[in-house]
mmCIF file as Biopython writes it, N, C-alpha, C and O atoms, coordinates in Angstrom:
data_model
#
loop_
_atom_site.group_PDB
_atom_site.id
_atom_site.type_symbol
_atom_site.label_atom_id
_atom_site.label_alt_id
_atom_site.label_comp_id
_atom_site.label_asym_id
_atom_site.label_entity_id
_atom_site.label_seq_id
_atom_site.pdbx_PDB_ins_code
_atom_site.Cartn_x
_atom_site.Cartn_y
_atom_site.Cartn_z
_atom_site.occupancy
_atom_site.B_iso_or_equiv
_atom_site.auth_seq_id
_atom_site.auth_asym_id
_atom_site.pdbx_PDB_model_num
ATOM 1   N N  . UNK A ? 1  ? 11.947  -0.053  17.128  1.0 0.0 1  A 1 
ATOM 2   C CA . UNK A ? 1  ? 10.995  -0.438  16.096  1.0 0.0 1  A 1 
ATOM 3   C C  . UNK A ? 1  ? 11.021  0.614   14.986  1.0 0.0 1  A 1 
ATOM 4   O O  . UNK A ? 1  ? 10.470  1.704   15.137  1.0 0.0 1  A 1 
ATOM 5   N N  . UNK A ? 2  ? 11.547  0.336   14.081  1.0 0.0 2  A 1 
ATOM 6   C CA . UNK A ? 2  ? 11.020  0.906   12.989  1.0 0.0 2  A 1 
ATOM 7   C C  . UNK A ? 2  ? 9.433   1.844   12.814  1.0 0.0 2  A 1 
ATOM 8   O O  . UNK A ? 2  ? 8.414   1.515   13.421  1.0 0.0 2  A 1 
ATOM 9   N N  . UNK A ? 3  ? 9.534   3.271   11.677  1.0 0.0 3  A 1 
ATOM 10  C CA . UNK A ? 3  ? 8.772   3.981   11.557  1.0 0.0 3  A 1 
ATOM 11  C C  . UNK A ? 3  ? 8.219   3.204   10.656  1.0 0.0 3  A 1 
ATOM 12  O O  . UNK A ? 3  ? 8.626   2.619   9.653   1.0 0.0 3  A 1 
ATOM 13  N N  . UNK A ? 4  ? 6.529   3.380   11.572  1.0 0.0 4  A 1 
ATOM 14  C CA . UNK A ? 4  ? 5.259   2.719   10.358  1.0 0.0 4  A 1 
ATOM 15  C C  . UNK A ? 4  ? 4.533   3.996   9.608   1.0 0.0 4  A 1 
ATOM 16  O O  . UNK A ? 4  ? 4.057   4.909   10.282  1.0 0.0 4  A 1 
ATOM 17  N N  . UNK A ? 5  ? 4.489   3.999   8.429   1.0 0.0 5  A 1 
ATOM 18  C CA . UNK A ? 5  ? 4.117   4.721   7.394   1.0 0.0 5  A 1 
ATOM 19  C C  . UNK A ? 5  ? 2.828   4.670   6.889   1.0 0.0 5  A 1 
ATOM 20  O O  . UNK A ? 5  ? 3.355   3.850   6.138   1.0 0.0 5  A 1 
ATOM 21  N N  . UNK A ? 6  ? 1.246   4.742   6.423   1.0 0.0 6  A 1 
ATOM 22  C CA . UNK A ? 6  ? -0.298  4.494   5.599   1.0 0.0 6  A 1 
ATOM 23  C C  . UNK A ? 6  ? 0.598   4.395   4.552   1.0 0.0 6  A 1 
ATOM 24  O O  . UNK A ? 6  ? 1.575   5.037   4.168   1.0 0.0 6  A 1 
ATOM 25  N N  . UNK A ? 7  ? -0.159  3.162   4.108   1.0 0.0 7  A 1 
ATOM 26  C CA . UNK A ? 7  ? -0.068  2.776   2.461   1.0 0.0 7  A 1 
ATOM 27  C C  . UNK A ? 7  ? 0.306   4.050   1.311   1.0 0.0 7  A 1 
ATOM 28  O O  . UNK A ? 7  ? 1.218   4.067   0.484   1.0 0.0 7  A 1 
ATOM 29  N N  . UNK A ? 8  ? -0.960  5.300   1.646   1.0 0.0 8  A 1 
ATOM 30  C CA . UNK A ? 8  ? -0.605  6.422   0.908   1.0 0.0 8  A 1 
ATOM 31  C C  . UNK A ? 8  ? 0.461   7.296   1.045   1.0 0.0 8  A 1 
ATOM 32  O O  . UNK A ? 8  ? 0.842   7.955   0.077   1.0 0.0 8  A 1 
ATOM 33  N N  . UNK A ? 9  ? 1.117   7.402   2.398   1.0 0.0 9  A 1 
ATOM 34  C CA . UNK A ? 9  ? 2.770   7.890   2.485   1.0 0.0 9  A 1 
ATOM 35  C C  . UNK A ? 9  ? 3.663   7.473   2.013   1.0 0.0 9  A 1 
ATOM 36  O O  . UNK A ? 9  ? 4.342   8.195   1.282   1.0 0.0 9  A 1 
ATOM 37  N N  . UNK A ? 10 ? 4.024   6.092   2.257   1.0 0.0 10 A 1 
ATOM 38  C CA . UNK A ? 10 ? 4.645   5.206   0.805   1.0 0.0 10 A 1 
ATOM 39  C C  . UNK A ? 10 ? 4.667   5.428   0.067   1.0 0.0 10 A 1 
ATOM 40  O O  . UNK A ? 10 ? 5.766   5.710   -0.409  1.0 0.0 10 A 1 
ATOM 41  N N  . UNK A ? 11 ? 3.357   5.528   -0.832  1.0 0.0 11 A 1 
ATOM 42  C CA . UNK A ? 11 ? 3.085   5.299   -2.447  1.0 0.0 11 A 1 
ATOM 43  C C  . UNK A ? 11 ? 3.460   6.343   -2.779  1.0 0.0 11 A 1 
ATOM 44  O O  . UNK A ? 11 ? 4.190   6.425   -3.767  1.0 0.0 11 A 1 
ATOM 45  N N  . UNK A ? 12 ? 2.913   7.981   -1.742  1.0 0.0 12 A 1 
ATOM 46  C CA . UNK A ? 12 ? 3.576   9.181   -2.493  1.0 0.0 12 A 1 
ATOM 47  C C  . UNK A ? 12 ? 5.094   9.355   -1.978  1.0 0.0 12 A 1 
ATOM 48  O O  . UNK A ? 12 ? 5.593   10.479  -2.023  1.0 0.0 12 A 1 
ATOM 49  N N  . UNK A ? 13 ? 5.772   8.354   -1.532  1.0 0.0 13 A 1 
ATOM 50  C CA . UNK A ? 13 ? 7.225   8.806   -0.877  1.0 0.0 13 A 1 
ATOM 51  C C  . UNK A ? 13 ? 7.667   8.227   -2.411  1.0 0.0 13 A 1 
ATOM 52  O O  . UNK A ? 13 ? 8.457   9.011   -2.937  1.0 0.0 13 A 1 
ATOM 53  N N  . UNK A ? 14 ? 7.500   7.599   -2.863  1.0 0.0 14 A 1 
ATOM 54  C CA . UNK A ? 14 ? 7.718   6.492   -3.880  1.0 0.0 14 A 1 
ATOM 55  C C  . UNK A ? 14 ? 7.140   7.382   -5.451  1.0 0.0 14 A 1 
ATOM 56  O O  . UNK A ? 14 ? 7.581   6.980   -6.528  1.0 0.0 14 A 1 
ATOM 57  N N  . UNK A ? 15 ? 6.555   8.088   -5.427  1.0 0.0 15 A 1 
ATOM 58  C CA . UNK A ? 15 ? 6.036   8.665   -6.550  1.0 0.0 15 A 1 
ATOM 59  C C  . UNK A ? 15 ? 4.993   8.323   -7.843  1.0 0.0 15 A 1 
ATOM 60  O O  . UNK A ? 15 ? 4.965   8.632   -9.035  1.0 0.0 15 A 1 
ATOM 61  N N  . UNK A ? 16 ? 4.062   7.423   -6.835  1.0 0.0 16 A 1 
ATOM 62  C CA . UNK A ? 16 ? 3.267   6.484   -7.127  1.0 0.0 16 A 1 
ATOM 63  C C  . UNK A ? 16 ? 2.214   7.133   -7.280  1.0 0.0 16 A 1 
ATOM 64  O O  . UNK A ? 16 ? 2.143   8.024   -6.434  1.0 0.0 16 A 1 
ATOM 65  N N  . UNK A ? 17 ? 1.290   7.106   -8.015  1.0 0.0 17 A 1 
ATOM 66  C CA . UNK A ? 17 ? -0.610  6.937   -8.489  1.0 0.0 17 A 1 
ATOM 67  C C  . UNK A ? 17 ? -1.475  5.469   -7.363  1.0 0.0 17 A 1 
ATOM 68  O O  . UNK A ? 17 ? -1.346  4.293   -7.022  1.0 0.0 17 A 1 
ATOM 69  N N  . UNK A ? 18 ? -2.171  6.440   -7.244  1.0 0.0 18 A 1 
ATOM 70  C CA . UNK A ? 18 ? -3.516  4.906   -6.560  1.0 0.0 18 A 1 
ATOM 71  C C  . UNK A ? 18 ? -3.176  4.221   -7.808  1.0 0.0 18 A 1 
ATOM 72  O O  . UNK A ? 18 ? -2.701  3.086   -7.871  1.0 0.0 18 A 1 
ATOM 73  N N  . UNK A ? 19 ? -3.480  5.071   -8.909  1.0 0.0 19 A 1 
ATOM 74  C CA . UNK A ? 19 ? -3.693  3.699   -10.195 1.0 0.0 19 A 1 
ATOM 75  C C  . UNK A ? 19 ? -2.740  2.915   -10.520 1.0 0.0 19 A 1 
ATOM 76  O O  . UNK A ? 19 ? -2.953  1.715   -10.694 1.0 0.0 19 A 1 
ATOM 77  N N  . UNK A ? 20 ? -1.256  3.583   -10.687 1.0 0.0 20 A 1 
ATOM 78  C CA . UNK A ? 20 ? -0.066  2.595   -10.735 1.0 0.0 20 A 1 
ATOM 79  C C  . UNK A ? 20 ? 0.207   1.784   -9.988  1.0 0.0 20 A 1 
ATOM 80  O O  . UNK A ? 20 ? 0.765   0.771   -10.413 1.0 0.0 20 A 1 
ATOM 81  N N  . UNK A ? 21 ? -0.135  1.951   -8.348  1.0 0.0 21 A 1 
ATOM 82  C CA . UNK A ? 21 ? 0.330   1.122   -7.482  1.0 0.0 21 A 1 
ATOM 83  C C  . UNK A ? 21 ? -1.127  0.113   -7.588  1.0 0.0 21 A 1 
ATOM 84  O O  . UNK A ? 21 ? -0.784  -1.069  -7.557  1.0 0.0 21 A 1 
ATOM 85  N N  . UNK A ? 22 ? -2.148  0.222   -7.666  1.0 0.0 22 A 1 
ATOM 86  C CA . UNK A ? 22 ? -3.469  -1.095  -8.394  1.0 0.0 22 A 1 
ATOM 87  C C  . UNK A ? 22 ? -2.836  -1.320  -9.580  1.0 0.0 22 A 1 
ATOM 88  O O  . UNK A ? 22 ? -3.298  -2.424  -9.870  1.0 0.0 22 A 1 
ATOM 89  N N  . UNK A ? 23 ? -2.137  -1.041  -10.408 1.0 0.0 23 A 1 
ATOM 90  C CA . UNK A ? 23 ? -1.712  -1.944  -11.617 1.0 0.0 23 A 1 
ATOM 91  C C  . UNK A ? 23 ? -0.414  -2.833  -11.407 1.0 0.0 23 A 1 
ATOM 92  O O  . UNK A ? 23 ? 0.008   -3.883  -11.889 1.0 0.0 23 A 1 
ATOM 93  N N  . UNK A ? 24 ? -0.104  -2.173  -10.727 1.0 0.0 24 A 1 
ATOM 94  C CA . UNK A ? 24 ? 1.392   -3.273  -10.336 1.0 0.0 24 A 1 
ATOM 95  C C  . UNK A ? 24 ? 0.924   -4.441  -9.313  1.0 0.0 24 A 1 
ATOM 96  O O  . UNK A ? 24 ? 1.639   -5.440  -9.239  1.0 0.0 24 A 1 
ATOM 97  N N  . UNK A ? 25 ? -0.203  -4.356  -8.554  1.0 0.0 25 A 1 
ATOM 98  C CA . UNK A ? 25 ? -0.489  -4.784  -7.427  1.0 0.0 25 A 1 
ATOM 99  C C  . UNK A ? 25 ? -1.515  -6.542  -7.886  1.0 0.0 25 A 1 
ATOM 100 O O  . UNK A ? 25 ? -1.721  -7.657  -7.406  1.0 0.0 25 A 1 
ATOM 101 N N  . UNK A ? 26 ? -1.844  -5.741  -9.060  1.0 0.0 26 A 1 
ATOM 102 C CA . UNK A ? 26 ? -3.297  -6.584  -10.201 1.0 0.0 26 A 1 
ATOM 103 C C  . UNK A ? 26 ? -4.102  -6.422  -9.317  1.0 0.0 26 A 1 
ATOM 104 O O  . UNK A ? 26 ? -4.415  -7.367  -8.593  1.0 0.0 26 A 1 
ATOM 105 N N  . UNK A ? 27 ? -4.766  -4.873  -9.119  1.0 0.0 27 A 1 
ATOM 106 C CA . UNK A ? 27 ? -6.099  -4.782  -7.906  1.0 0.0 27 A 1 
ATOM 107 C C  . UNK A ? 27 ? -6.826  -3.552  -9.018  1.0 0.0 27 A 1 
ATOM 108 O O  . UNK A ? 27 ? -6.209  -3.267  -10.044 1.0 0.0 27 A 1 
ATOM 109 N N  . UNK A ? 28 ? -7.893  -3.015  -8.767  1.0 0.0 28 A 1 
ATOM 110 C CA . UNK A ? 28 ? -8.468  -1.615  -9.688  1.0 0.0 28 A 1 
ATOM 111 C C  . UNK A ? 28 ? -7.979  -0.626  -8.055  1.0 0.0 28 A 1 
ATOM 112 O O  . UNK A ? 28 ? -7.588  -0.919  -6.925  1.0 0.0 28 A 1 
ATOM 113 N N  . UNK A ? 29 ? -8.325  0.717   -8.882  1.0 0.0 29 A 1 
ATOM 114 C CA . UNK A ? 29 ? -7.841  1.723   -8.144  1.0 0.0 29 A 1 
ATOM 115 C C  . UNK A ? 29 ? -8.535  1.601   -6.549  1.0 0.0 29 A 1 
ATOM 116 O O  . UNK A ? 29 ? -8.083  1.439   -5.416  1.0 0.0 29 A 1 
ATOM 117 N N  . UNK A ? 30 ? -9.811  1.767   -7.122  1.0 0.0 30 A 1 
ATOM 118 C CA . UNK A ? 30 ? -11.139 1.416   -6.148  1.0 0.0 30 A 1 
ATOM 119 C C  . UNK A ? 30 ? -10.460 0.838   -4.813  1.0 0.0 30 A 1 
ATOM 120 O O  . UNK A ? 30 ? -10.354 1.613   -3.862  1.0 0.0 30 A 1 
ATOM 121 N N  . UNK A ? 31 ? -10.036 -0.359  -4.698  1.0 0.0 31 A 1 
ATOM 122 C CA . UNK A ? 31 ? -9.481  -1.040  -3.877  1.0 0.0 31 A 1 
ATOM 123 C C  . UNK A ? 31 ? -8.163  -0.178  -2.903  1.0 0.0 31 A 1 
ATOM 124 O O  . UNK A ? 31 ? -8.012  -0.173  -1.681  1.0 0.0 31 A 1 
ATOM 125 N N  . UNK A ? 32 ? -7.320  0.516   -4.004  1.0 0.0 32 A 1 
ATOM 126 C CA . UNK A ? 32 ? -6.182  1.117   -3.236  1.0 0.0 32 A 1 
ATOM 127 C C  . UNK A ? 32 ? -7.009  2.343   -2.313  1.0 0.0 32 A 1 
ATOM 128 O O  . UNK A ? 32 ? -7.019  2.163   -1.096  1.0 0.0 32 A 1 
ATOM 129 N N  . UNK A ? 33 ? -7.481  3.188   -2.685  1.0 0.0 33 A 1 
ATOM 130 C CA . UNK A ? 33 ? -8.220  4.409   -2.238  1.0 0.0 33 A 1 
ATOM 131 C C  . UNK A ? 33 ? -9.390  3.382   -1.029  1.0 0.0 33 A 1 
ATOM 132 O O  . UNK A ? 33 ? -9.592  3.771   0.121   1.0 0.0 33 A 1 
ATOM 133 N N  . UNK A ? 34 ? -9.721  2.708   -1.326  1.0 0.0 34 A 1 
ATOM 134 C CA . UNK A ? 34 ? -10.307 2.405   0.306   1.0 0.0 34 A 1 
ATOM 135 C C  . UNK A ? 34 ? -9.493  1.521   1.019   1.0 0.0 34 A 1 
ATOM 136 O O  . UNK A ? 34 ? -9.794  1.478   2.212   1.0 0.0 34 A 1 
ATOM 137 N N  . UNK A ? 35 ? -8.315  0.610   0.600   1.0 0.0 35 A 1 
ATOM 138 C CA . UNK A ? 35 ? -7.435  0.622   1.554   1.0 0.0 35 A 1 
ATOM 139 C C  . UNK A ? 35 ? -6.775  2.153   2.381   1.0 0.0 35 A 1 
ATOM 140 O O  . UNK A ? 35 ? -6.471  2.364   3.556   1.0 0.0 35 A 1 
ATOM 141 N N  . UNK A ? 36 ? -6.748  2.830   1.427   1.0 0.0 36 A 1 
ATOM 142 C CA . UNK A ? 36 ? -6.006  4.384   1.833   1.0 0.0 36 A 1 
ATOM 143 C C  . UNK A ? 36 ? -7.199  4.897   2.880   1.0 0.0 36 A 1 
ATOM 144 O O  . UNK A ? 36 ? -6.895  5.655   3.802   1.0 0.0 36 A 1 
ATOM 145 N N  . UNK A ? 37 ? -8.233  4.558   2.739   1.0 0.0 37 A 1 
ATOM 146 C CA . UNK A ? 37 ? -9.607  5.475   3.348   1.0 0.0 37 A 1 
ATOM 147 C C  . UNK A ? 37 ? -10.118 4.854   4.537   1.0 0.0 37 A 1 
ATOM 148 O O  . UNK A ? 37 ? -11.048 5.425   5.107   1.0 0.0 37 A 1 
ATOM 149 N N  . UNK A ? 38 ? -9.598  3.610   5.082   1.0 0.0 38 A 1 
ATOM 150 C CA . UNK A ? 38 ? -9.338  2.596   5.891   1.0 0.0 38 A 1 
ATOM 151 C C  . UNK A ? 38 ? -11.410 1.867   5.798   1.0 0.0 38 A 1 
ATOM 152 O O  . UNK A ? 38 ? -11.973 1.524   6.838   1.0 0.0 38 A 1 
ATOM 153 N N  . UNK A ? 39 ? -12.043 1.805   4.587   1.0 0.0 39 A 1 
ATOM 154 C CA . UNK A ? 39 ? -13.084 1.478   4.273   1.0 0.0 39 A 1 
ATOM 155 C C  . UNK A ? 39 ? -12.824 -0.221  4.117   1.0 0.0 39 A 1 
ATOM 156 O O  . UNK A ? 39 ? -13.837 -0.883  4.346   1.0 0.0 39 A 1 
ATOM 157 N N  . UNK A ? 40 ? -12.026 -0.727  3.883   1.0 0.0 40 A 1 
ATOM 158 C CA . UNK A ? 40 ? -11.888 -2.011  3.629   1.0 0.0 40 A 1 
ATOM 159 C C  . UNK A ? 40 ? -10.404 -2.475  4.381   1.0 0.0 40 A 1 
ATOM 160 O O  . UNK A ? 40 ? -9.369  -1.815  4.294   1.0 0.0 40 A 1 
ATOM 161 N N  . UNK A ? 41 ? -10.509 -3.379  4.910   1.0 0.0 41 A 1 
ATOM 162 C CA . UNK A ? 41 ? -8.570  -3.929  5.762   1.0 0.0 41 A 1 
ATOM 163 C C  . UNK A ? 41 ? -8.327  -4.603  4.632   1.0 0.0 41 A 1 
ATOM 164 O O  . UNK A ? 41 ? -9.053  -5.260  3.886   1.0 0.0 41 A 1 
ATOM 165 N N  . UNK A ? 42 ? -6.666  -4.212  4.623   1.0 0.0 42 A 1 
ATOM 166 C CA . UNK A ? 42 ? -5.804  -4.795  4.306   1.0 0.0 42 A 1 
ATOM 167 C C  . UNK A ? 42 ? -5.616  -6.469  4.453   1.0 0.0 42 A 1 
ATOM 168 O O  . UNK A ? 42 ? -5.348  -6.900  5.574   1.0 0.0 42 A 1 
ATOM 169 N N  . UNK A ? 43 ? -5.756  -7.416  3.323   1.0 0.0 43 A 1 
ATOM 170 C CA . UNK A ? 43 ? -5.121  -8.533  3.807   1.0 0.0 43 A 1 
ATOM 171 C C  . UNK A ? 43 ? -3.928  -8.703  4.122   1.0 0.0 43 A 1 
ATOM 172 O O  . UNK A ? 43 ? -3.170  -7.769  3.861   1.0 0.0 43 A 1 
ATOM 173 N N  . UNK A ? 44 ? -3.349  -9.949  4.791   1.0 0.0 44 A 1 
ATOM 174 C CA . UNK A ? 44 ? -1.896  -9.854  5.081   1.0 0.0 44 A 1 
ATOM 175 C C  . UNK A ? 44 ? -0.701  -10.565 3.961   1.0 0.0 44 A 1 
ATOM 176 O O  . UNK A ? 44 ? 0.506   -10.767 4.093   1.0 0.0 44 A 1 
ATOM 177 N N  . UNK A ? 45 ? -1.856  -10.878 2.594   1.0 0.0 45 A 1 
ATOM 178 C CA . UNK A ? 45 ? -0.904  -11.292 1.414   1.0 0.0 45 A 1 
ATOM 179 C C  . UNK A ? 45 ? -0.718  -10.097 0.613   1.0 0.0 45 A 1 
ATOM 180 O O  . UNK A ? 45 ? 0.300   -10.004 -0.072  1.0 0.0 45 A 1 
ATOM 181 N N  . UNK A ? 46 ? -2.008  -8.722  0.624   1.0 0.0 46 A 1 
ATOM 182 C CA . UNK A ? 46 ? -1.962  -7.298  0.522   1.0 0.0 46 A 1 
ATOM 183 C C  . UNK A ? 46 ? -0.632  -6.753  0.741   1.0 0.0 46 A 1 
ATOM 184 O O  . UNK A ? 46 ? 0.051   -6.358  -0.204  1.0 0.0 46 A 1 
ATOM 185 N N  . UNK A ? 47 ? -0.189  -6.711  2.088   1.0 0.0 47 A 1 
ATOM 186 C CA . UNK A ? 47 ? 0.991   -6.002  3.022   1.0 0.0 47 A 1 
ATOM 187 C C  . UNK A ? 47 ? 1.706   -6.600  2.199   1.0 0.0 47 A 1 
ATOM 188 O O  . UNK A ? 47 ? 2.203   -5.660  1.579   1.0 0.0 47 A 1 
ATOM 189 N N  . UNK A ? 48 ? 2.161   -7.656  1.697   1.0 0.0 48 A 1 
ATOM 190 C CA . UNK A ? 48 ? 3.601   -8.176  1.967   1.0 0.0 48 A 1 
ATOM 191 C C  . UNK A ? 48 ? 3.383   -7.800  0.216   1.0 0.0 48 A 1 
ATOM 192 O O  . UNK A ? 48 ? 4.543   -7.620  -0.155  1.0 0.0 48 A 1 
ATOM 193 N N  . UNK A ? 49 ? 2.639   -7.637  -0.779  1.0 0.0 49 A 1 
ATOM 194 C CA . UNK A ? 49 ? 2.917   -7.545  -2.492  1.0 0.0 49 A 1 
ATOM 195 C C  . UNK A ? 49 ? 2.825   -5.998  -2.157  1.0 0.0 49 A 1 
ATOM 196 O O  . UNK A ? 49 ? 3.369   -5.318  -3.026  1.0 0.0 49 A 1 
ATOM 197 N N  . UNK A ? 50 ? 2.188   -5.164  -0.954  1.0 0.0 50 A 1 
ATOM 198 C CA . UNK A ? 50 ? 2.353   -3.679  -1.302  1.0 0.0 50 A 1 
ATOM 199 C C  . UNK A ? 50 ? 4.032   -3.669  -0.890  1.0 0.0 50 A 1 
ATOM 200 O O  . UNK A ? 50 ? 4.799   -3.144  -1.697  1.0 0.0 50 A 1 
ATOM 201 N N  . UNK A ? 51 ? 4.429   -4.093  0.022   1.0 0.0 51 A 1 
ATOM 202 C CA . UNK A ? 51 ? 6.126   -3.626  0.857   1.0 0.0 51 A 1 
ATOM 203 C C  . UNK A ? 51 ? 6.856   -3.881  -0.963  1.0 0.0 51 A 1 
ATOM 204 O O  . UNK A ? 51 ? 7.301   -2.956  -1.643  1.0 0.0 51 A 1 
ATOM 205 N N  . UNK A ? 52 ? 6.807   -5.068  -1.316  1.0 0.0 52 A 1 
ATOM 206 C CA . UNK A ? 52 ? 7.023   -5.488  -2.388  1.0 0.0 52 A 1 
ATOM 207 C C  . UNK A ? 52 ? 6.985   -4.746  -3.676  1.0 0.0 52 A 1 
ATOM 208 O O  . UNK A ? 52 ? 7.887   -4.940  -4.491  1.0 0.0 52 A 1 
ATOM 209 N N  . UNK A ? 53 ? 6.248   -4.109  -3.873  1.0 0.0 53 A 1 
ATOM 210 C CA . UNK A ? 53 ? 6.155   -2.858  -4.690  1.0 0.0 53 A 1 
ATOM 211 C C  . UNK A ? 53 ? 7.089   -1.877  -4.664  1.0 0.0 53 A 1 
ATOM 212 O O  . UNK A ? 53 ? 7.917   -1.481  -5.484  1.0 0.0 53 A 1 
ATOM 213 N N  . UNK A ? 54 ? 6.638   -1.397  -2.974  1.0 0.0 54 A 1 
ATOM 214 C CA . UNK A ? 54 ? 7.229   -0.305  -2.775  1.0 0.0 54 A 1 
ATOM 215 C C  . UNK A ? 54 ? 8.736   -0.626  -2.534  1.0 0.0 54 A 1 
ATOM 216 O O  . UNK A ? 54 ? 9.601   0.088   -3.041  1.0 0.0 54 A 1 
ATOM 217 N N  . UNK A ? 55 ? 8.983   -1.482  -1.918  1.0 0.0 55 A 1 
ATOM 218 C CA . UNK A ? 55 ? 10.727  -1.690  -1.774  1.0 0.0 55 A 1 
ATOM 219 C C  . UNK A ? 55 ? 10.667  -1.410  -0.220  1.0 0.0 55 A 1 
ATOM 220 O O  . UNK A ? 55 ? 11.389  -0.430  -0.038  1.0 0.0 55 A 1 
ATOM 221 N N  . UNK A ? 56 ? 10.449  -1.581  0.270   1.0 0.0 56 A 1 
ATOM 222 C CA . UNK A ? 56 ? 9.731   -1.361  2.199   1.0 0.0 56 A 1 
ATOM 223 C C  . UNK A ? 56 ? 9.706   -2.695  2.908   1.0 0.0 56 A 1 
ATOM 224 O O  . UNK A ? 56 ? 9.367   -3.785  2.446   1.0 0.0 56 A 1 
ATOM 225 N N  . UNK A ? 57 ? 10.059  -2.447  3.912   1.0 0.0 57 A 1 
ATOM 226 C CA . UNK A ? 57 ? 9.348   -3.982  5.030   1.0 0.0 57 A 1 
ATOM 227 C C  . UNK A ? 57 ? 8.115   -3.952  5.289   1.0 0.0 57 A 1 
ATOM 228 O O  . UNK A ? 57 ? 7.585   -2.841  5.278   1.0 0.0 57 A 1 
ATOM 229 N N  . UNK A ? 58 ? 7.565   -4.737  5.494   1.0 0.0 58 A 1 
ATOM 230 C CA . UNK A ? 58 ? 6.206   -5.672  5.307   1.0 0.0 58 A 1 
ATOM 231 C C  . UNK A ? 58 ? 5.562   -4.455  6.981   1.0 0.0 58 A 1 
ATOM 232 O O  . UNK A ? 58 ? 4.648   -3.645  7.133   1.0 0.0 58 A 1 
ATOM 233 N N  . UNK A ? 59 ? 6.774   -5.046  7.949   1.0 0.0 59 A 1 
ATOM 234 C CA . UNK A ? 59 ? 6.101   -3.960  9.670   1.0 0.0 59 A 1 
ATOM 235 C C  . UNK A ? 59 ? 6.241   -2.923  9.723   1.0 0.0 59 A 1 
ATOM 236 O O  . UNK A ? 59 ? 6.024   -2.305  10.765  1.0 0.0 59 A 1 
ATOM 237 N N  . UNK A ? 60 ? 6.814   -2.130  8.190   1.0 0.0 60 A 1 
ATOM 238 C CA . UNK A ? 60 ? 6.933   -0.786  8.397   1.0 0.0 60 A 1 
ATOM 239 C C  . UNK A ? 60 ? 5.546   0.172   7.433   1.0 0.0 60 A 1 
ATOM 240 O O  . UNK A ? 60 ? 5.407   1.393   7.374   1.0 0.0 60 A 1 
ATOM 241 N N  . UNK A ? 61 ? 4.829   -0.735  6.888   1.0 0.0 61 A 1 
ATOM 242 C CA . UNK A ? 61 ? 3.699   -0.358  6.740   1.0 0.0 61 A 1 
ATOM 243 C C  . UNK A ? 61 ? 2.389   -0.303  8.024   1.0 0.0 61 A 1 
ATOM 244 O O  . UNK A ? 61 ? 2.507   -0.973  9.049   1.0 0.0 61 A 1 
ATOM 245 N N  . UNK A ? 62 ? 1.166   0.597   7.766   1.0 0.0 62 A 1 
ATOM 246 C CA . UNK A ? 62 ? 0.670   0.887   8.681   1.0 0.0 62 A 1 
ATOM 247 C C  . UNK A ? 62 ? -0.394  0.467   8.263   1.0 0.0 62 A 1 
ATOM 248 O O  . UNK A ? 62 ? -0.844  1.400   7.597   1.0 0.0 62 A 1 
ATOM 249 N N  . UNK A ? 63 ? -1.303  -0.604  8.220   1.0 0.0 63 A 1 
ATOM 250 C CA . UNK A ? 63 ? -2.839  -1.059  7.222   1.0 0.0 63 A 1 
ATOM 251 C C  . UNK A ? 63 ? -3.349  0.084   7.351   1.0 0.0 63 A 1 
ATOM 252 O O  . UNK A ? 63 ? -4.442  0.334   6.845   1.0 0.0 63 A 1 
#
């Protein structure tokens, strides 16, 4: 199985902002930082436009 990664290991493997990755995503920052803060879950149409972003598989993210 593949290594699962938090949304925020990604985004900074990737060289990403909360805010860039909510602007590419069409979400406000707010949203990325409590996905990151595990305050709100991830939907599973979430996972698959974040992998999408990032250039990642969908199971190698970690909600």
């Amino acid at each position: 199985m593949p290594e699962q990664l938090s949304i925020s290991a990604w985004r900074e493997e990737k060289g990403l902002t909360q805010e860039a990755l909510a602007q590419k995503l069409g979400v406000n920052e707010k949203t990325v930082s409590e996905w990151e803060n595990k305050k709100v879950s991830v939907k599973p149409m979430h996972i698959f436009a974040i992998a999408y972003v990032l250039k990642v598989d969908a199971d190698r993210i970690r909600p």
